[in-house]
ZAMARGU-4260 file (C-alpha; in steps of 0.2 Angstrom, whole numbers, plus 5000, padded with zeros to 4 digits):
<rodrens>
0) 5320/5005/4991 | 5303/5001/4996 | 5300/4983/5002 | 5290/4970/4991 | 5277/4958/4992
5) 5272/4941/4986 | 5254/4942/4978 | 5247/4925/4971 | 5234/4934/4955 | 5217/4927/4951
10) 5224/4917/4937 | 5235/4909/4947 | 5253/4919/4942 | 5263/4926/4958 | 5268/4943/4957
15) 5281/4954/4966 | 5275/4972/4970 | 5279/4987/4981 | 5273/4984/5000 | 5256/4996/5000
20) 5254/4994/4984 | 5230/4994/4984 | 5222/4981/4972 | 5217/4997/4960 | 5234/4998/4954
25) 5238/4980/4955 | 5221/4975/4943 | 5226/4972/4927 | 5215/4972/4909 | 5209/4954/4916
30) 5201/4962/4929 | 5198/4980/4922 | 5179/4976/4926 | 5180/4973/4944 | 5174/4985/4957
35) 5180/4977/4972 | 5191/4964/4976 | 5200/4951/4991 | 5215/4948/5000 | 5215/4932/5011
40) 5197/4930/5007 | 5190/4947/5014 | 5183/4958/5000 | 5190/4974/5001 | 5186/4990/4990
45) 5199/4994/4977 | 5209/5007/4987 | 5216/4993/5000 | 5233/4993/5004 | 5243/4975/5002
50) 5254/4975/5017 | 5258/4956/5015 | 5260/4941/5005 | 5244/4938/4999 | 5231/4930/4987
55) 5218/4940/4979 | 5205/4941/4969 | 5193/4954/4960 | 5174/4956/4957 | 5164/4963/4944
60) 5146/4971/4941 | 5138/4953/4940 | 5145/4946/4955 | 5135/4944/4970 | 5151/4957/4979
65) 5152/4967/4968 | 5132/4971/4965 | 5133/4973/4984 | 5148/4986/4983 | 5137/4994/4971
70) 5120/4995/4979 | 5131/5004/4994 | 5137/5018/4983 | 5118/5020/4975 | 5116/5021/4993
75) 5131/5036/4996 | 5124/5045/4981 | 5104/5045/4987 | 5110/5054/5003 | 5121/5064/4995
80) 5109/5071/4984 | 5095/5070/4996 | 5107/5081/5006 | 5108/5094/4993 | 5089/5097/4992
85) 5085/5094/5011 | 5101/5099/5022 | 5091/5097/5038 | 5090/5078/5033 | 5094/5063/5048
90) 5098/5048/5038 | 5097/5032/5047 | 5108/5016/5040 | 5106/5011/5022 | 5101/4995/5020
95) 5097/4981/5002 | 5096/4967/4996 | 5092/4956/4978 | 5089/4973/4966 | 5082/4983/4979
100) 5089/4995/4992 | 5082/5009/5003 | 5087/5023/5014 | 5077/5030/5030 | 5078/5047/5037
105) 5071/5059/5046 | 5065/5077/5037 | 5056/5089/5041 | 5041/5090/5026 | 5035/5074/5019
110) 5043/5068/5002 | 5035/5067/4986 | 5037/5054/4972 | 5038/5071/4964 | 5054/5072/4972
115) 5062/5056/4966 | 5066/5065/4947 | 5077/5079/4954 | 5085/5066/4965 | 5092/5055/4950
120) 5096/5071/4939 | 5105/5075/4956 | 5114/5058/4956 | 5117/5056/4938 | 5125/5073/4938
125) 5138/5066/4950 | 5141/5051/4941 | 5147/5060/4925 | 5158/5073/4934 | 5168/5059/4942
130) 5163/5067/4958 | 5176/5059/4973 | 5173/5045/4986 | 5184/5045/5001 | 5185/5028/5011
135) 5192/5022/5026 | 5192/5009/5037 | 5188/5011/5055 | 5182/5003/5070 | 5164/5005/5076
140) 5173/5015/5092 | 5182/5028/5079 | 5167/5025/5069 | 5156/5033/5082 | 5165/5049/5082
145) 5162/5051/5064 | 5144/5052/5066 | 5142/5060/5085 | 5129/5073/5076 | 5119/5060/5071
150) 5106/5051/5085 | 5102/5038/5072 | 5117/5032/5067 | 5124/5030/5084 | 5109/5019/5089
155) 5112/5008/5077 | 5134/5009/5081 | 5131/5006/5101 | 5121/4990/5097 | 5137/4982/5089
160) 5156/4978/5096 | 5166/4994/5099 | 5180/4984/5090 | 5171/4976/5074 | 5178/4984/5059
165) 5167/4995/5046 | 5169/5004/5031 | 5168/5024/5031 | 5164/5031/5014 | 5160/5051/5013
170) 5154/5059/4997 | 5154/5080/4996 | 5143/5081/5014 | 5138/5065/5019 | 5147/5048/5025
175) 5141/5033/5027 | 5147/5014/5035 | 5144/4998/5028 | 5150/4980/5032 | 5156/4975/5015
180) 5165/4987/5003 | 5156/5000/4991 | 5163/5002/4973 | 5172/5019/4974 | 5172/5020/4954
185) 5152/5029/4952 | 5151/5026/4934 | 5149/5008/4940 | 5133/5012/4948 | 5124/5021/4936
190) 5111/5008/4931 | 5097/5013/4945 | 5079/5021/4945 | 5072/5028/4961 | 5054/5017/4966
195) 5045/5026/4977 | 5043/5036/4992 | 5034/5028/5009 | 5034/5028/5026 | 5046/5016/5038
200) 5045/5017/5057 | 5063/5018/5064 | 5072/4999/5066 | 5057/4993/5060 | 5046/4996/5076
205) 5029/5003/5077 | 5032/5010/5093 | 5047/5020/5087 | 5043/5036/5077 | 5040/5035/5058
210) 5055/5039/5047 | 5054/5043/5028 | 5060/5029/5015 | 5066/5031/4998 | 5067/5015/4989
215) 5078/5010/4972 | 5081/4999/4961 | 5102/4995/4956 | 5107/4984/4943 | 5122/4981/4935
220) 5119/4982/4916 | 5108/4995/4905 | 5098/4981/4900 | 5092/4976/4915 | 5087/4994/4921
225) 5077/4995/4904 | 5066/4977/4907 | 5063/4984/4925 | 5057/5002/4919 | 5047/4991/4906
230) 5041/4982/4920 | 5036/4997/4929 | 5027/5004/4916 | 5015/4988/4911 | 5012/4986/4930
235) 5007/5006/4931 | 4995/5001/4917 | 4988/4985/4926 | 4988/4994/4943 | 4970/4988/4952
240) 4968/5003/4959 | 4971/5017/4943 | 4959/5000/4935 | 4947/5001/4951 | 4943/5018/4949
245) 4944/5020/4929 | 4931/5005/4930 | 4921/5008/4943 | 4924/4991/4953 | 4927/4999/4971
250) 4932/5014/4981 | 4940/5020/4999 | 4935/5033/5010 | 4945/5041/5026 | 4928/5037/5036
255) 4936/5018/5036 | 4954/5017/5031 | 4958/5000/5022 | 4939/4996/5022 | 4935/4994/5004
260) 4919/5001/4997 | 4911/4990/4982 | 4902/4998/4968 | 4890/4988/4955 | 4903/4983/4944
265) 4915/4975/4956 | 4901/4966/4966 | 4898/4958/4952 | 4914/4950/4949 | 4916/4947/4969
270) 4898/4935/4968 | 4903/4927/4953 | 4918/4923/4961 | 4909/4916/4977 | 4895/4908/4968
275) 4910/4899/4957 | 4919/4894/4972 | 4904/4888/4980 | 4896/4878/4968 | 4913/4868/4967
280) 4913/4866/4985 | 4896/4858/4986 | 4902/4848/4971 | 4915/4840/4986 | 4902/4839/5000
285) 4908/4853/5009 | 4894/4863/5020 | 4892/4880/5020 | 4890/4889/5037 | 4891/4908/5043
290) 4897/4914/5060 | 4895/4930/5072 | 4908/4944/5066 | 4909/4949/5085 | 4911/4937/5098
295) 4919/4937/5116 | 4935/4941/5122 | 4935/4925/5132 | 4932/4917/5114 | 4948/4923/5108
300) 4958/4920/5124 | 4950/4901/5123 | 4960/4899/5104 | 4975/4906/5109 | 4972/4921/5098
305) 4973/4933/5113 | 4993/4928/5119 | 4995/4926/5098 | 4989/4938/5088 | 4979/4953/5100
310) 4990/4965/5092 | 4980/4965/5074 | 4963/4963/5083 | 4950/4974/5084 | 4940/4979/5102
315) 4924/4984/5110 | 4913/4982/5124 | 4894/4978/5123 | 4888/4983/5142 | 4901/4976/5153
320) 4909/4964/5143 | 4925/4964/5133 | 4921/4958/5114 | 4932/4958/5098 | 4928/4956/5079
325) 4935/4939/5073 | 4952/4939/5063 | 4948/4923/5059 | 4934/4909/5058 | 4942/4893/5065
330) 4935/4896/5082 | 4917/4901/5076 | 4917/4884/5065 | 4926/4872/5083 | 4908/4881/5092
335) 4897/4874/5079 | 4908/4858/5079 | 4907/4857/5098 | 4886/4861/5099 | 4880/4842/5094
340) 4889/4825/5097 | 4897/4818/5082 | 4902/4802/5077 | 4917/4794/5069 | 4905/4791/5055
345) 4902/4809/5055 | 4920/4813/5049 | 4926/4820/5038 | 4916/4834/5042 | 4919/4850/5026
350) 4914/4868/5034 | 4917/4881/5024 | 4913/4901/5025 | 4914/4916/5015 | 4917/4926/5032
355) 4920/4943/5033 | 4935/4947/5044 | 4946/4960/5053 | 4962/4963/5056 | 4972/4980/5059
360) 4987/4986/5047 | 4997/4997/5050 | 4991/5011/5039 | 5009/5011/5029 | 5006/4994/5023
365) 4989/4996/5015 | 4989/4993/4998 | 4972/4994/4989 | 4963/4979/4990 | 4979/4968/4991
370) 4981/4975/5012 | 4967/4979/5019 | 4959/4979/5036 | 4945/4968/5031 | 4941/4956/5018
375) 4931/4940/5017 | 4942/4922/5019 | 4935/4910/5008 | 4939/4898/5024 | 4935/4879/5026
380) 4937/4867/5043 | 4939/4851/5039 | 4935/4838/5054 | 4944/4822/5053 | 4951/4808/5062
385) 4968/4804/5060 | 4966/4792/5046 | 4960/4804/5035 | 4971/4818/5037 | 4981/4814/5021
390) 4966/4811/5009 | 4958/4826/5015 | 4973/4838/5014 | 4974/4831/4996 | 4957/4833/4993
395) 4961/4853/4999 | 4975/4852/4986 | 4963/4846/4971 | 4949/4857/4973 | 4963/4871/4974
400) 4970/4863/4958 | 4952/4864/4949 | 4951/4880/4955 | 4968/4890/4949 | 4968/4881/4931
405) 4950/4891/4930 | 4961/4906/4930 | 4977/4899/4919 | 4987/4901/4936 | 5004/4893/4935
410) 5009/4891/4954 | 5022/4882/4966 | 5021/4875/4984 | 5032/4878/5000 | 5029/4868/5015
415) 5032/4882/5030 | 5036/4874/5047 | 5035/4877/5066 | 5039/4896/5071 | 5047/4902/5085
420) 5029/4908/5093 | 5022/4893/5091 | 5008/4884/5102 | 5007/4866/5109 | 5018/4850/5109
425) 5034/4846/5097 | 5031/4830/5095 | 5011/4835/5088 | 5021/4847/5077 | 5033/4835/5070
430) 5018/4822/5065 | 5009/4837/5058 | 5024/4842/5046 | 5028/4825/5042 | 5009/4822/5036
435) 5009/4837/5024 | 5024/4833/5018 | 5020/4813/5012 | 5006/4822/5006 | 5016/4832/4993
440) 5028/4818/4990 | 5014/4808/4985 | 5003/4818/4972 | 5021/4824/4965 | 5021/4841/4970
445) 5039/4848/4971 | 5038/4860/4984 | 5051/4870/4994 | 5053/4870/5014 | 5049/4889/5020
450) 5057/4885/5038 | 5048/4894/5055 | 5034/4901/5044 | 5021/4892/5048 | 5005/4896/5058
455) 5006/4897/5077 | 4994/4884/5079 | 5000/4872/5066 | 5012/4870/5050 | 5005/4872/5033
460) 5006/4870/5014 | 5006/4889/5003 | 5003/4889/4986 | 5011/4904/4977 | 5002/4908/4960
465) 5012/4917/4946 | 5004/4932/4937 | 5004/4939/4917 | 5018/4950/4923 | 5027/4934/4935
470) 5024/4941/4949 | 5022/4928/4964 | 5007/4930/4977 | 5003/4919/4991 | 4986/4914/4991
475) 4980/4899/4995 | 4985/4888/5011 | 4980/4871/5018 | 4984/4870/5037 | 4986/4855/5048
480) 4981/4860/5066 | 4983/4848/5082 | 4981/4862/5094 | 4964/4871/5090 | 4952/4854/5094
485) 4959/4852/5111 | 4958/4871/5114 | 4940/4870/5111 | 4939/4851/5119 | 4932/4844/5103
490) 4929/4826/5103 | 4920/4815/5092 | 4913/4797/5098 | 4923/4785/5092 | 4924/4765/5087
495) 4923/4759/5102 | 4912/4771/5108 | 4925/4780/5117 | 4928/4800/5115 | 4940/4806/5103
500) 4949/4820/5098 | 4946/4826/5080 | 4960/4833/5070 | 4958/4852/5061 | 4962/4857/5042
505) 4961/4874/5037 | 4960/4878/5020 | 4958/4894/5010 | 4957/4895/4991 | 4957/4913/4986
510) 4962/4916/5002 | 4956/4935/5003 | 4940/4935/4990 | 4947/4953/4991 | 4966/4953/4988
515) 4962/4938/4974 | 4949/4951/4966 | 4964/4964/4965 | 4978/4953/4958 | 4962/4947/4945
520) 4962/4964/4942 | 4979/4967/4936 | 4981/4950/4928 | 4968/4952/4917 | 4973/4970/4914
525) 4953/4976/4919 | 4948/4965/4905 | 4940/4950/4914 | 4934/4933/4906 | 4917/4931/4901
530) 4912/4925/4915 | 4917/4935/4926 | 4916/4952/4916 | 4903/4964/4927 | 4895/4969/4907
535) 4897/4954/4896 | 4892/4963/4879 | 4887/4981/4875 | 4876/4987/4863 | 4878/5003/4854
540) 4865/5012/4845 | 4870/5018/4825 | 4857/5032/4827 | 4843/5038/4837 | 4830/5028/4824
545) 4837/5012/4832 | 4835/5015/4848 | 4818/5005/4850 | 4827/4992/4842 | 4841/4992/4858
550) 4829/4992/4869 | 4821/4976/4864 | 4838/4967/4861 | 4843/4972/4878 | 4829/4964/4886
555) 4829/4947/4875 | 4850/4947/4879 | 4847/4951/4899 | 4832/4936/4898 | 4846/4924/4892
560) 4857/4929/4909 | 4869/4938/4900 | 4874/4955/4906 | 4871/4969/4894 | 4872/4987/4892
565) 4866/4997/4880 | 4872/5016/4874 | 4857/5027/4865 | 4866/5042/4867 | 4865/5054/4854
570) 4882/5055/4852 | 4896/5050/4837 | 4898/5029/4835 | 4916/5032/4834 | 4915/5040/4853
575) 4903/5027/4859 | 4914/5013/4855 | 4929/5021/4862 | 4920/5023/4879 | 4915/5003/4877
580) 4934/4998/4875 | 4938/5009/4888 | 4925/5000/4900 | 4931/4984/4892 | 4919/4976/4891
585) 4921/4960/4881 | 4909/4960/4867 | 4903/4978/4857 | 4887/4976/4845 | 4885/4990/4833
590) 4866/4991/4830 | 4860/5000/4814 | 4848/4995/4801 | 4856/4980/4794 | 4857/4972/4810
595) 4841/4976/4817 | 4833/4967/4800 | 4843/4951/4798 | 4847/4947/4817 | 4866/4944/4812
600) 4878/4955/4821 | 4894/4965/4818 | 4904/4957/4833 | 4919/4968/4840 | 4929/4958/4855
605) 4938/4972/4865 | 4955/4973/4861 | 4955/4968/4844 | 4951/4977/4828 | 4944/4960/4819
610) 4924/4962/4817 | 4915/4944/4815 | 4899/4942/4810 | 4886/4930/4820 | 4867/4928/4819
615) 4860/4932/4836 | 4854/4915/4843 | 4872/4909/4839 | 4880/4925/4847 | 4869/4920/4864
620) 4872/4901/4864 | 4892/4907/4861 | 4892/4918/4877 | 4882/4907/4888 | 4895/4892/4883
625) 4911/4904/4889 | 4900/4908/4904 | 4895/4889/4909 | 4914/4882/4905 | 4923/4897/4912
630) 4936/4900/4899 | 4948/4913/4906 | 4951/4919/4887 | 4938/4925/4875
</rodrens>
């Protein structure tokens, strides 16, 4: 007669069962959901063995153990299926987090997102033959025999305790280890769709050699995977570089790899975008200045830059000296600060720079325009004394304010403190973080505490704007710097005529004029405000008899600054005012004999099927409005 133990159930209830009896067979309809459970507090996968008086409990698909449980077997089936189609392949660990999860290897041809279809038919497959998982737990010592064929797992296995426990699970011809438990039931794990394909250089360093990734998605209901391939889809649609190309705003070129190229239309939008930002900067009495984009090594090794951040720098020698394009424009701006003597009556003193920047990516993290190896930072150096670091910073955070509600941005603040690189003394630090904090406190922001992001040379406030689709992008920053003036030995001469050392704001408002112009992209869908649209309104020619009459509107709407385009083509009006919504251009005027006689126009806005007819004179007065007050909906 087998022995029996005491387990206390979720509910509370105690229960006598056989000694070895596994929390599978224990589970009753309360938990018939769960794909892992506990004993003593340690989850467990549902095959477990109770050996000993116990307490247990189970968890389901919405749990936080059990969602992790269920990304690991997502994981097991990628290989497995990634296995089938390539056999050679070296898979390195599995790793995820939140909805996402990923596995690296290492194969021989480079993976397609073609590939990612026949991976999930590969997966699914499995799933609805019930195909077996076998489980075990082992140490990492018996653990490294399991996978002595495989260089990349056993790196990752010699890094930890040879006597630290793991779980082994091994479907048809691959296994896998995970700290935590995997659900072994598949149809639990159904709800996934494969992301995309990219490069990932092996334990996450670029000196190590580049593995392949395959990224997912896992969720625990249908639901969920449908709002995510929804997602997917709208974001496909909005994408800024399908909507780059389709609309001419800019282009890349293997002669300079993550170096945009700007066409007509997206210049456009770029000046309006500077000229908008710097009218509202002159508003608050900042001065515009411009700096070299190359200056001296010695420059960079003065800021700190050179022990900080020479690894994303670019290089090169004019004669016999070492130079390097800026990655930034806080030195350039302490030179200019430093060239004449300042007074404390000087102060605050508003720099600001649309300056044109460098800084190498790796080539696996360029993404369009939103990562790219240069870009122009909307930068601003404000010079203070101490007494006015709080009104400036909140200046910073008003005309970032004025700025975002342009565009309908919601956004939130995080406050990111001292990292672990960090230059200068604690103590400056801690004043520096206190300052941007009363700041927030005091204008009502509620903002979160981002802890050890901050800059190296100085804490700083980041403001996170919230797209049409809810997608979060850091943008804007306001930075508090102690360390920067005396690098440069700035001083100003103070009340009592004595030298003092000035305190350093950095602020950006776009941030990268070039990653904002992308997220504008696909937040607006390609179809831009007004005011910033690169044609405001096109006009379409009924028949080749009205063409003279175009021509004329075209110049009397180009003399009232509004930017027009005008289609003469011989070709069907039906065609002509597809291309137009296609180029979406905000306003389409059909011109024929009617409208050519009484001046009163047939008014199409893109997007919308209504047709609203307008005199001309109050048709220009309209868009010249929307252009002056900058509505970010027409």
């Amino acid at each position: 007669m087998s022995k029996e133990v005491e387990v206390v159930l979720p509910n509370g209830n105690k229960q006598e069962v056989a000694k070895d009896t596994t929390l599978f067979e224990i589970k009753d309809s309360s938990a018939k959901q769960a794909v892992v459970g506990s004993i003593d507090g340690e989850v467990v996968d549902l095959s477990t063995p109770i050996d000993h008086n116990t307490e247990i409990l189970f968890y389901d698909r919405s749990s936080k153990e059990g969602m992790t449980a269920i990304r690991h077997t997502v994981s097991l089936l990628l290989e497995e299926a990634i296995k089938e189609l390539f056999p050679e392949a070296l898979f390195a660990h599995a790793q995820g987090s939140g909805q996402g999860m990923w596995v690296d290897l290492r194969v021989n041809q480079p993976l397609s997102v073609l590939i990612l279809k026949d991976l999930e038919r590969h997966m699914k497959k499995q799933i609805k033959k019930g195909a077996r998982i076998e489980s075990a737990r082992l140490t990492v010592s018996e653990a490294k025999e399991v996978f002595k064929e495989n260089e990349l797992k056993l790196f990752a296995l010699n890094q930890l305790d040879n006597e630290l426990p793991v779980f082994i699970y091994t479907l048809g011809n691959v296994s896998e280890f995970f700290f935590e438990p995997a659900a072994l039931d598949l149809s639990a794990a159904k709800h996934f769709t494969l992301s995309k394909v990219s490069g990932a250089y092996w334990q996450g360093d670029a000196k190590n050699e580049m593995l392949q990734r395959v990224n997912c998605a896992v969720f625990s209901e249908e639901s969920q995977l449908a709002a995510h391939l929804e997602f997917l889809a709208e974001s496909e649609k909005r994408s800024h570089q399908k909507l780059g190309k389709e609309l001419d705003l800019f282009m890349f070129s293997d002669e300079a790899p993550g170096m945009p190229f700007y066409l007509e239309n997206g210049l456009i939008i770029r000046n309006e975008l500077q000229k908008f930002l710097r009218e509202l900067q002159a508003k608050y009495e900042y001065k515009e200045v411009q700096t070299p984009l190359i200056m001296n090594q010695r420059l960079w090794e003065q800021s700190g830059h050179w022990d900080h951040y020479k690894d994303n720098m670019y290089f090169t020698k004019v004669g016999d000296e070492d130079y390097a394009l800026k990655p930034m424009n806080c030195p350039g701006h302490c030179l200019i600060f430093k060239d004449r003597k300042r007074s404390y009556r000087d102060l605050p003193i508003r720099m600001a720079e649309f300056g044109q920047v460098h800084r190498h990516e790796f080539s696996g993290a360029l993404n369009g325009l939103l990562r790219v190896r240069t870009f122009c930072q909307d930068d601003a150096h404000i010079f203070v004394r101490r007494d006015q670091i709080e009104q400036e910073i909140a200046l910073a955070l008003k005309v970032i304010d004025e700025v975002y509600k342009i565009f309908g941005f919601e956004y939130s603040v995080e406050l990111s403190t001292r990292p672990d690189d960090f230059m200068g003394e604690i103590e400056l630090w801690d004043e520096a973080e206190a300052s941007l904090g009363k700041v927030l406190t005091d204008l009502g922001y509620k903002y979160n505490i981002n802890e050890g992001d901050g800059a190296f040379y100085g804490p700083k406030i980041d403001i996170h704007i919230k797209d049409a689709l809810n997608r979060s992008h850091q943008c804007a920053t306001v930075q508090l710097d102690f360390q920067m003036p005396g690098k440069f030995d700035l001083s100003y001469i103070d009340e009592q005529n004595q030298a003092a050392r000035p305190v350093m704001i950095h602020r950006a408002v776009f941030g990268s004029l070039d990653r904002f112009l992308g997220i504008l992209i696909e937040h607006y869908a390609g179809a831009f405000p007004v005011w910033l649209a690169p044609k405001q309104v096109e006009l379409i020619s009924v028949a080749q008899a009205h063409e003279a009459g175009v021509e004329q509107l075209f110049r009397e709407f180009n003399e009232a600054g509004i930017r027009v385009e005008k289609d003469v083509r011989n070709e069907k009006l039906g065609k002509k005012i597809r291309e137009a919504e296609l180029r979406k251009v905000p306003y389409i005027l059909v011109i024929g004999d009617k409208e050519l006689s009484e001046e009163t126009f047939s008014l199409r806005k893109h997007g919308s099927q209504e047709v609203v007819e307008m005199p001309k004179a109050e048709l220009i007065q309209m868009i010249q409005k929307q252009v002056q007050t900058k509505v970010h909906q027409y």
